[in-house]
Every structure is written in C-alpha cells, then in structure tokens.
C-alpha distance (Angstrom), angle and dihedral (degrees) to the residues before:
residue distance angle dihedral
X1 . . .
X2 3.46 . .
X3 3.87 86.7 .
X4 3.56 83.7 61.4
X5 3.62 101.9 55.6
X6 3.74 93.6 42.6
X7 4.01 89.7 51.5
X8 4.03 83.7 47.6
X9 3.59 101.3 53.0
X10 4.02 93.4 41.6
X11 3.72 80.3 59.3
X12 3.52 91.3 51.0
X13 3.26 98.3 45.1
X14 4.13 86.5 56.2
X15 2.76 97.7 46.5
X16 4.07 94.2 57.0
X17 3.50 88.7 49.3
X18 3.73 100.6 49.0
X19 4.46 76.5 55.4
X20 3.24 94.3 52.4
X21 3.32 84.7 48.8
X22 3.02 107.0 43.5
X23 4.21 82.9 45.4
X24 3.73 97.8 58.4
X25 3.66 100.6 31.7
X26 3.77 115.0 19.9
X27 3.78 95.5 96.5
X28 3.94 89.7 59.5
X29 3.58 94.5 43.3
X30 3.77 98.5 53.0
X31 3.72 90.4 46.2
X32 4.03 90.7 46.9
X33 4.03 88.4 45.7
X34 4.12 84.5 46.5
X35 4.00 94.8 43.8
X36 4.06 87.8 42.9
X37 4.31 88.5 48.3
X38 3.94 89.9 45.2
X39 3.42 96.2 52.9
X40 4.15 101.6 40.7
X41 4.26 76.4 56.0
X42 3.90 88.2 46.1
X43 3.73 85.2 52.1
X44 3.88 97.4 39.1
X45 4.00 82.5 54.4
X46 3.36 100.0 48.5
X47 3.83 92.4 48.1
X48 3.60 91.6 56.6
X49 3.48 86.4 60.3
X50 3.75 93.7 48.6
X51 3.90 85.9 55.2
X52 3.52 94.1 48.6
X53 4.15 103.0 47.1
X54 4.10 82.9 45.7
X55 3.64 84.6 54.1
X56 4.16 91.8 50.3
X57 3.82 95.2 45.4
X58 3.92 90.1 44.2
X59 3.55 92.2 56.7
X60 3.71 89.2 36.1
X61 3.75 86.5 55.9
X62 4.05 99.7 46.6
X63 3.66 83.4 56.5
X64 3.52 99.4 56.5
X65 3.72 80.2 45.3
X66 3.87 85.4 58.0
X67 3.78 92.0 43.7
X68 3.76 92.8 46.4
X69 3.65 91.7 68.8
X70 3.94 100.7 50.5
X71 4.04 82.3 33.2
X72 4.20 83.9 56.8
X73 3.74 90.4 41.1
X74 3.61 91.9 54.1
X75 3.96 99.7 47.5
X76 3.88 89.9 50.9
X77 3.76 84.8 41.9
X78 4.08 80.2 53.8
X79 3.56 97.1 39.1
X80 4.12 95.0 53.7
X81 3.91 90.7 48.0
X82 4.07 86.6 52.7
X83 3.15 96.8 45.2
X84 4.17 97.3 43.9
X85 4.13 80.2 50.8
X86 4.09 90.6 53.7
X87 4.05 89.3 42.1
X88 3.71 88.0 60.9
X89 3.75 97.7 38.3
X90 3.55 82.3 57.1
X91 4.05 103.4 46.0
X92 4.50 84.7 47.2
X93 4.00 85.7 54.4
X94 3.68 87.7 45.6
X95 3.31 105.9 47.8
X96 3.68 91.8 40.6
X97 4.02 91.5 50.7
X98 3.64 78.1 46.9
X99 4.46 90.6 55.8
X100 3.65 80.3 44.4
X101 3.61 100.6 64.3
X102 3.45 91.9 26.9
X103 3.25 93.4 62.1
X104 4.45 95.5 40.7
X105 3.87 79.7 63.2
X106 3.34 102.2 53.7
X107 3.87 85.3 45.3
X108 3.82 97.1 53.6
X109 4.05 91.3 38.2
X110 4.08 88.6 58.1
X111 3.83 93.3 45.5
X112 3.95 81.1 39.4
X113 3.86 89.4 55.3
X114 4.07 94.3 49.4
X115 3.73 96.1 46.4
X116 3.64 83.7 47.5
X117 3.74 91.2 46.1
X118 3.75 93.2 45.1
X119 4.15 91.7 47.8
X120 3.77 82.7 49.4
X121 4.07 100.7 51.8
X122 4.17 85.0 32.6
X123 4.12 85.0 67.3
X124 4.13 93.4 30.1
X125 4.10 84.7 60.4
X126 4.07 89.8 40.7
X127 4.07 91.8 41.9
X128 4.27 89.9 45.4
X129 3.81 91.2 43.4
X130 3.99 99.4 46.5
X131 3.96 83.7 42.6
X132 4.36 94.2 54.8
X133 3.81 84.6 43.2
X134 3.73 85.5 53.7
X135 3.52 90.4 48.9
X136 3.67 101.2 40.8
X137 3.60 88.7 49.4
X138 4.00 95.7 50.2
X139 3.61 92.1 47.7
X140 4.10 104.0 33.8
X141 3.77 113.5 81.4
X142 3.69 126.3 -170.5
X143 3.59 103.7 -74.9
X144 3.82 88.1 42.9
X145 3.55 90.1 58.6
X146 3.71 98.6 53.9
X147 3.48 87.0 40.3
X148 3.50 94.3 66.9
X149 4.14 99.4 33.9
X150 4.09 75.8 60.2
X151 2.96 94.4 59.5
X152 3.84 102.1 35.2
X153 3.74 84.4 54.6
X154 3.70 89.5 56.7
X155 3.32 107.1 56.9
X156 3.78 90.6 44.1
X157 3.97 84.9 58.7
X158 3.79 91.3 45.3
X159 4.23 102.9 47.6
C-alpha cells in the first residue's frame, strides 16, 4: 500500500506541475505550437507550388526539346539552300572570269597574229628587195646601169 500512495502522490505532484505549467506558460506554448503548425502548412503550400512551376518549365523544356529538332532541321534546311545559292554565285563569277580571260587571249593572240604577220611581210619586202638588187646587180653591167639612171632621171624630170 505504500506503493500505492507513493505512485499517487508522484501523480499528484505531475500533475501540479503540468498546472503550473500549463498556468505560467500555456498561452505561449499554444501560440508557439500554432505559429510552428502555420508555418509547416505555409511551407507544405509553398512546396506544392515548387512542384507545380517545376512541372510547367519541365514540360516547357521537353518542348523546346521537341522544337529543337524541327528548329535544327530547319537551319540545316537553311544553311544547304544558302550555301547551294553561294555555290552558284560562285560557278557564274567563274565562268564569267573564265569568258573574261578567254576572251583577253583571243584578243592578244589576233593582235599577236598581225604583228606577227606584219614582222613577217616587213622581212618578205626586205628579203625580195635585197634579192632583185642581187639580181639587178649580177646581171646589169655598166652601160646597163647608166642606162637605166637615164632613164630614171627622165621620168623624174617629166612627172
């Protein structure tokens, strides 16, 4: 029995300090408790919305990720159509650089071929001319000779 009494006045005693307690302190600990639920909900809340803006840019994201690929597609698509265009600019500008020079050559190889032509009947006429002097000299004697100065000398006098 005296186990009994000893067990009640512990209890006692408890519950007289859990009063006091409760007296001097309970105010402050219900509003700490309250303060401590409202924000773990304040957090819960804001969490959520975490969750659901990393859900909108994730599926904002994996469709760029979609787009990227017909975006890609379409800038090589881009790309190959430039650089066909610049290919062909740059086969025209060749082949008329080419007409260019081609024709420059066949310019200089026509005026070649006259000066070449002219050089050639320059030393036909000094070839045919030193040849008839050779011959008039070989075959004119003296008399021959002033013969023909005679008669070089009059038709100078007479035209």
């Amino acid at each position: 029995m005296a186990k009994w009494k000893d067990l009640a006045w512990r209890i006692i005693n408890f519950i007289i300090f859990v009063g006091i307690l409760y007296w001097a302190a309970g105010k402050r600990i219900g509003q700490m408790l309250t303060s401590r639920r409202e924000k773990i909900r304040d957090d819960l809340i804001d969490m959520d919305q975490r969750r659901i803006d990393a859900d909108k840019k994730l599926r904002e994201v994996e469709a760029q990720i979609k787009d990227l690929d017909a975006e890609r597609e379409r800038v090589l698509a881009d790309f190959q159509s430039q650089g066909e265009t610049l290919k062909r600019t740059i086969i025209a500008q060749a082949h008329e650089k080419a007409a260019q020079i081609k024709a420059q050559a066949e310019t200089a190889a026509t005026q070649e071929y006259k000066l070449a032509t002219e050089r050639l009947r320059e030393e036909l006429a000094d070839m045919v001319v030193e040849t008839a002097e050779k011959m008039i000299q070989s075959q004119l004697t003296k008399e021959g000779h002033e013969k023909l100065i005679q008669q070089s000398l009059t038709r100078v006098v007479l035209h």
